[in-house]
N, C-alpha and C positions, 0 to 999 in steps of 0.2 A: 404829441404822439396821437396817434389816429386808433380809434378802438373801432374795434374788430364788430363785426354785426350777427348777431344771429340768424337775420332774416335773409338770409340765403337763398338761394334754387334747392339747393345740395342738402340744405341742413332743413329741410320743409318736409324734403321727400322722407328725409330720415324720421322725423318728430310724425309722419302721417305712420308709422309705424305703431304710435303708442292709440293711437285711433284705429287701429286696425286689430290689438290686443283687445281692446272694447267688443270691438265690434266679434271677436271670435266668443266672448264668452256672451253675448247675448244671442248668438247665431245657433241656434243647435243644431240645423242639419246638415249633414254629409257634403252634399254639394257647394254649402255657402260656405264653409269651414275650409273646402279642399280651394276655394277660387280667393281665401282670405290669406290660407299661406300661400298661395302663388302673387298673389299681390306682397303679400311681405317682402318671399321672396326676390319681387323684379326692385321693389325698392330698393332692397337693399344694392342691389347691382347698380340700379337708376344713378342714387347719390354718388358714390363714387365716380361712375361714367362722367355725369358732370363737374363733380369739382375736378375730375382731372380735364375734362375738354375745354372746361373753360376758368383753369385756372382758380379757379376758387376752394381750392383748400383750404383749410384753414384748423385754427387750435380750436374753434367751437365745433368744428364739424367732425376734428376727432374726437372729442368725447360725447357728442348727441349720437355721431352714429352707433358706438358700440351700446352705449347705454339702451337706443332702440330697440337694438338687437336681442340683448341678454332680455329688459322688457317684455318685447314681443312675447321671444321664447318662451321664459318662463311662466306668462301668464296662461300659454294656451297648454303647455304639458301638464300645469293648475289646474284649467278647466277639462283637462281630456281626463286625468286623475280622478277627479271628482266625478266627472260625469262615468266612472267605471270604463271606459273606453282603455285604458292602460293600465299596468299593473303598478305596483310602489316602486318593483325592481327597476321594469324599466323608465318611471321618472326620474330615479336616482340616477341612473345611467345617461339621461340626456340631460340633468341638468349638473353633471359631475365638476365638468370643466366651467360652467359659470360660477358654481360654488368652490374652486379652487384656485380658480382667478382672483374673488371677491377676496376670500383668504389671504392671498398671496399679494392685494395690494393693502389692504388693512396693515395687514404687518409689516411692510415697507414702509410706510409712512410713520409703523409706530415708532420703528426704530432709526433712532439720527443718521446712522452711518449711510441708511438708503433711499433717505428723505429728497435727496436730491437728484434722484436716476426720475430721468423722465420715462413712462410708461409709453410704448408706440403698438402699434398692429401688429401683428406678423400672420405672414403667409397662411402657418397651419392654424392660428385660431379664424378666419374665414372658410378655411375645407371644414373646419368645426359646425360653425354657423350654416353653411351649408347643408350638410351633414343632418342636422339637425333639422332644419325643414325639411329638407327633402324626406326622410321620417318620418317629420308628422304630418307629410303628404301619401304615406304611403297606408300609415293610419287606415284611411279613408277607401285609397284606390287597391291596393296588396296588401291587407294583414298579415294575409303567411309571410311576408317578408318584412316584417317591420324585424323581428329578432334577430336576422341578419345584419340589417340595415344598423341593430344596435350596437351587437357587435364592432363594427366599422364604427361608431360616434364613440364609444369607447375606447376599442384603440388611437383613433386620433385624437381625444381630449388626453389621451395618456401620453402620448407625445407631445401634445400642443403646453401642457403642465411643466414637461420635463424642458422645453423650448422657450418657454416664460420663463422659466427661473436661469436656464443656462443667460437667457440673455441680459437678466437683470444682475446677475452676479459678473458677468462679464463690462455691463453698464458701469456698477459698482467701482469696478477696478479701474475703471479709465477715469471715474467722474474724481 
């Protein structure tokens, strides 16, 4: 049996993510912070572009990619938190859906019956993830509109919650 390689195209661009969480809390200004989540951002799109063009999917590249992600995220709504740039409320709100994800896989695994539902992506946790940069892009370039913008990460992390569990209870029942 052939094991599977981390060292990827796909799974590089993803891991250049957790280098990029670095690099936001040592960055303080506005400009290098707004150019560090647009780089996040195109990775994040990059990785998948290529494992799908060139076929290289893979079981490592599903779990480096989200793990980037949630990473990324939360280290830089950490650092905008701190640095007073954001309020409590609204890092509760954008990091809702990663802290009910984490939730919701802990206790899948705690319990036998759902030990064996394999976890996949789905559609609305990426409009999330989006969502969610595009936010803490707007941080920088529209203040007045990050409240909105939280609004919308809210409601779709309230969806994406309710669409994680539909799908895993639905897993459940087949597996």
């Amino acid at each position: 049996m052939e094991r599977e390689t981390l060292a990827t195209l796909p799974n590089m661009i993803s891991l250049s993510r957790l280098g990029l969480a670095v690099a936001f809390v040592l960055f303080k200004g506005t400009h290098s912070r707004l150019i560090i989540v647009a780089l996040a951002g195109a990775t994040d799109f990059l990785d998948g572009y290529f494992a799908r063009r060139r076929g290289s999917a893979s079981k490592w590249g599903a779990l480096v990619d989200p793990i980037a992600d949630r990473f990324f995220v939360f280290t830089a709504v950490c650092a905008l938190l701190f640095d007073g740039v954001i309020d409590t409320w609204q890092y509760a709100i954008l990091i809702s859906r990663d802290f009910m994800t984490a939730v919701g896989f802990v206790t899948a695994r705690a319990i036998p019956w759902l030990r064996g539902v394999r976890f996949e992506s789905r559609m609305i946790g990426k409009v999330v993830t989006v969502l969610q940069l595009a936010t803490l892009a707007l941080v920088f370039v529209a203040p007045y509109l990050v409240n909105f913008a939280l609004v919308l990460v809210g409601f779709a992390s309230l969806v994406s919650i309710g669409d994680y569990t539909l799908a895993l209870w639905n897993a459940r029942r087949r597996a």
